[in-house]
C-alpha positions in Angstrom: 175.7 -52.3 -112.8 172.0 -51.2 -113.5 171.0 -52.0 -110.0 173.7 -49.7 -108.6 172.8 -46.9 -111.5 168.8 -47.3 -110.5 169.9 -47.4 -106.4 172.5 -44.0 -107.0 169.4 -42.3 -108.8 166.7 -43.0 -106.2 169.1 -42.0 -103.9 170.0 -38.4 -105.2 166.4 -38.3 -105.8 165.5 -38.6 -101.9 168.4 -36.2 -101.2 166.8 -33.8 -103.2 163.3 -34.5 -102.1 164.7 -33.8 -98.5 166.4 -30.5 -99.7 163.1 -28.7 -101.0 160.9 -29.5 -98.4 163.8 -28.4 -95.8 163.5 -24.6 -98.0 160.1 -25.0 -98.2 159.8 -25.2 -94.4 162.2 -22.8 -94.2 160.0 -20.2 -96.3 156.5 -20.6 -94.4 157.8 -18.0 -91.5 159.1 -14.5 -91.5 159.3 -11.2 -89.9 156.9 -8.2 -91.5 157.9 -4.4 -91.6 155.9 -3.5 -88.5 157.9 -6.0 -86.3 155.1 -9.0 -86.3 156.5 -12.8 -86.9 154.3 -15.0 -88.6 154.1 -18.9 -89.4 152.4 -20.9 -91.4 152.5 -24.7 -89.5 150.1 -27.2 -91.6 146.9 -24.7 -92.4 147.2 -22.5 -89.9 149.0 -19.2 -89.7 149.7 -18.1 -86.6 150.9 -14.1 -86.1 153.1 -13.1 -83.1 154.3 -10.0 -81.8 153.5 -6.4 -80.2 151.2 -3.9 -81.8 149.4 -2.6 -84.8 149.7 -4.9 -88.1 150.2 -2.7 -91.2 148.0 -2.2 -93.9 148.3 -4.1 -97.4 147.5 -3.5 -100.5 145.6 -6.0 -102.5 146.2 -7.0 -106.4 143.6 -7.9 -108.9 141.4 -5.8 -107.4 138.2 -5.0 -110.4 140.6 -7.0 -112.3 140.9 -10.8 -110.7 140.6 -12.4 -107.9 141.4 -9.6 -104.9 144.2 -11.1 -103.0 146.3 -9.6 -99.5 150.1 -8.4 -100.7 150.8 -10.0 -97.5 154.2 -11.9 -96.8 151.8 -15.1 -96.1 150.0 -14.2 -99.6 152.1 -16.9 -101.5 150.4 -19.8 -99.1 146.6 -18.7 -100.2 146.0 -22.0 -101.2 146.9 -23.5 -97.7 145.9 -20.8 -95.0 142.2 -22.4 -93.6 142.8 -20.7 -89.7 144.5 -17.4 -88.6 145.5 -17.3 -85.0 146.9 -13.7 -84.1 148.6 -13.8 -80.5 148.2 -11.7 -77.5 149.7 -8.4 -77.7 148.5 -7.4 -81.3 146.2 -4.6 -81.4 145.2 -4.2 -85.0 144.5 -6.1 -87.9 145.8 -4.4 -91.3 143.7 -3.1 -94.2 143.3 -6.2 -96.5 145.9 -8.2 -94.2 143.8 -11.6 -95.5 142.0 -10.2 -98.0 141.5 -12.9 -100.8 142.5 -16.3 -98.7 139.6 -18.7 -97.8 139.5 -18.2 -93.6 137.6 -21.0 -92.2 138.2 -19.5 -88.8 140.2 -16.5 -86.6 141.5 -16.6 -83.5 141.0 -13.2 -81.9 143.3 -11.7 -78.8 142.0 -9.4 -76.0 144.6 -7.0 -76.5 142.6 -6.6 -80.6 140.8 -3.2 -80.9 140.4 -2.5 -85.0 140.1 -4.9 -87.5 141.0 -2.8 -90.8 139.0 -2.4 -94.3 138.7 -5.4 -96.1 140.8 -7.0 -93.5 138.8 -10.8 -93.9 137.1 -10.0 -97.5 137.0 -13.4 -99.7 134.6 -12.8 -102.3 131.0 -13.5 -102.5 132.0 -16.9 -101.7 133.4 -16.2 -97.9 134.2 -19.4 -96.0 134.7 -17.4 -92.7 132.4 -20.4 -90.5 132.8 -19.4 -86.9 133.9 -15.5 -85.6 133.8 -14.2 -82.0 135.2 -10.8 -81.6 137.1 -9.6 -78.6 135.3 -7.3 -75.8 137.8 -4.5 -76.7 137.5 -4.4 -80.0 136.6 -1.0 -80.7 136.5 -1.0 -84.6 135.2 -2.7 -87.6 136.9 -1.5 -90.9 134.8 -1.3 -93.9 133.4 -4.7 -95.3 136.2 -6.2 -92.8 134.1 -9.4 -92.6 131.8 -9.3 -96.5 129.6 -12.3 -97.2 130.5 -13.9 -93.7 128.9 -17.5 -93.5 128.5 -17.9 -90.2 125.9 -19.0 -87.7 127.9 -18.0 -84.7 128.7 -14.4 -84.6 129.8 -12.6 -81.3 130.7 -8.8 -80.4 130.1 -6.0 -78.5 127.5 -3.6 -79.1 130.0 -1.1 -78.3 132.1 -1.8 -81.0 131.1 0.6 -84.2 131.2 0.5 -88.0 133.6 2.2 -90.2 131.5 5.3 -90.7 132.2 4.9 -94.6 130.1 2.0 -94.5 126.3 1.0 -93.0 127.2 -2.7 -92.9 130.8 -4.3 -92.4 129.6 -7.5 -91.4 126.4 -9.4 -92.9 125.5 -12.7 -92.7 124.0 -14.2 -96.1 
């Protein structure tokens, strides 16, 4: 009898094991306002769609750790790599503001990259960046404290005007 008590506990146990992860999976995709889809598989969130990403806000700013109000926000912990597909154009105002990037994955179609679009603190983890050839603008400190040794972009691309130096290299 106390085998069969032990064997019906592990078992509901399991079940439920099963269950959460299923909702967890379930909960690392969704649509945004502006149309995009994104999905988080393992560390990497990938962004599909047509167009210009919105602008976020961030919370905590001057008061805590600045973090995106983005859907993907509640996976901060997770995201490492952000691929955005072919066919967006911008990348919003503080849109990963907060989450420690290791790496981006640009399209051609991308022409802005919004304020404080890639800002992670003084302790950026951004490694490896190469901007598209149509990118036309840099937001203001889009890309703060960037830790890279491999940084690519046009010279034609320009600078918030708000700002002498989105992108620096420490």
């Amino acid at each position: 009898m106390k085998k069969r008590m032990i064997s019906l506990f592990l078992t509901l146990c399991m079940i439920l094991a099963l269950l959460s992860g299923a909702a967890f999976a379930a909960d690392s995709s969704g649509d945004t306002a502006d149309g995009l889809h994104w999905e988080l598989s393992g560390n990497t969130l990938t962004i599909t769609g047509k167009g210009a990403m919105q602008d976020y806000t961030a919370r905590g700013v001057g008061v805590g750790p600045d973090i995106t109000e983005a859907p993907w926000a509640e996976y901060a912990d997770t995201i490492r790599s952000v691929v955005l597909s072919n066919g967006i154009t911008d990348v919003g105002a503080n849109a990963f503001r907060g989450l420690p990037i290791e790496s981006a994955k640009f399209p051609a179609s991308l022409t802005k990259i919004g304020d404080f679009a890639f800002t992670a603190g003084l302790n950026g983890t951004l490694k490896q960046l190469s901007l598209p050839n149509g990118l036309k603008t840099i937001g203001r400190s889009a890309f703060p404290a960037l830790r890279s040794q491999r940084l690519r972009f046009r010279a034609r691309c320009r600078a918030s005007a708000t700002t002498p130096s989105p992108i620096w290299i420490s």
